[in-house]
C-alpha positions in Angstrom: 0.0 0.0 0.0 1.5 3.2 -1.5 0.4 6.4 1.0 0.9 9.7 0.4 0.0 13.1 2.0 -1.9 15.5 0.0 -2.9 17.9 2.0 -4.2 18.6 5.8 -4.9 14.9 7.0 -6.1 13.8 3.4 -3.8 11.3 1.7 -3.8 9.4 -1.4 -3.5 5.5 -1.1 -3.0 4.3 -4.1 -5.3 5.2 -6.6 -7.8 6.5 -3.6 -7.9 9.5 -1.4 -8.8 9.0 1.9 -8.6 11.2 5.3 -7.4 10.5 9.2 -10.4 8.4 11.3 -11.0 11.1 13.6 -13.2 9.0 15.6 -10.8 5.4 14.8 -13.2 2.6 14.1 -16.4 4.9 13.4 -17.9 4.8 10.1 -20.0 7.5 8.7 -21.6 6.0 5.7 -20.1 2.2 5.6 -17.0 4.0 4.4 -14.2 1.4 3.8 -11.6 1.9 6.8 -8.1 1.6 6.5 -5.4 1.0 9.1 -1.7 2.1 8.3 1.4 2.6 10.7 0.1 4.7 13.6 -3.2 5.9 12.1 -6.4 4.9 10.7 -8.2 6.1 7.3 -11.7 6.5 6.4 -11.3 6.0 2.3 -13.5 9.4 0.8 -15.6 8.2 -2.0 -15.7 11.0 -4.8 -19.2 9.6 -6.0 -20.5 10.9 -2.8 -19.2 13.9 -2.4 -17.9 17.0 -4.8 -15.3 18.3 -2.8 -13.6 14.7 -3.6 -14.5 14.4 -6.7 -12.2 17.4 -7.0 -9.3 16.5 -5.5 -8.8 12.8 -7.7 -9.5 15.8 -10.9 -6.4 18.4 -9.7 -7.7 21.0 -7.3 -5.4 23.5 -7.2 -6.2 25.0 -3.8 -7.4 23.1 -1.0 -8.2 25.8 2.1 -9.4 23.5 4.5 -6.4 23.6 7.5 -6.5 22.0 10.8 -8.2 25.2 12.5 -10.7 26.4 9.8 -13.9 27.1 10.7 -16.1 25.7 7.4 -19.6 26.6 6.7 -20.8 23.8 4.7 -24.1 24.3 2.3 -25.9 21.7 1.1 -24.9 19.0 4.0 -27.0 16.3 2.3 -26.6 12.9 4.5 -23.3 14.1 5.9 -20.4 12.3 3.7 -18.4 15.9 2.9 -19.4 17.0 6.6 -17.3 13.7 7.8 -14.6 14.1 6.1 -14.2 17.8 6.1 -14.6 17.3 10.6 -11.7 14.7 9.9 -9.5 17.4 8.4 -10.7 20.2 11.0 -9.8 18.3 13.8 -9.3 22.0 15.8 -11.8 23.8 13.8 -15.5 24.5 13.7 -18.4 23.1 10.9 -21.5 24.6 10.3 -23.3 22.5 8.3 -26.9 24.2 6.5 -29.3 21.9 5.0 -32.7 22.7 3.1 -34.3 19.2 2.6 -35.9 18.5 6.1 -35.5 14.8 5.3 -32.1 14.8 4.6 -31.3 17.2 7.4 -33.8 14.4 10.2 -31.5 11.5 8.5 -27.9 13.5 8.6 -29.1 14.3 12.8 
């Protein structure tokens, strides 16, 4: 297994990105998880989530850092959410949904 860091606790395993299990052994959404030297990885599926889907395609700037405080539209069931907390680990997430079922399901 080939890992390497791409940015603020998000790193590429082999042809995958994937970010540091902040909670180690949680899954959000059945999220394949994937231990590795001292840490463990939650892999970040770009089908579910745009913000990966960007990162596998080149993003040029990712501004997420340890500390960022993130409001998040569009929160949907929570996959971005997950991963973005996992990057934040000191920061704040304010996560805005429209859909009330999506919003009673991501609670």
């Amino acid at each position: 297994m080939q890992v390497n860091r791409i940015g603020e606790n998000v790193y590429q395993i082999d042809n995958q990105i994937a970010t540091v299990n902040l909670t180690p052994g949680v899954q959000v959404y059945q999220e394949k998880l994937l231990d590795y030297e001292d840490k463990q990885f939650r892999l970040w599926n770009p089908r579910r989530s745009k913000l990966a889907a960007a990162i596998i395609n080149g993003l040029s700037i990712f501004p997420f850092k340890d500390d960022s405080k993130v409001l998040y539209l569009g929160a949907s069931a929570g996959t971005t959410p997950s991963h973005i907390s996992d990057i934040c680990t000191n920061g704040r997430i304010y996560c805005v949904e429209f859909s009330a079922t999506m919003m009673r399901e991501f609670l």
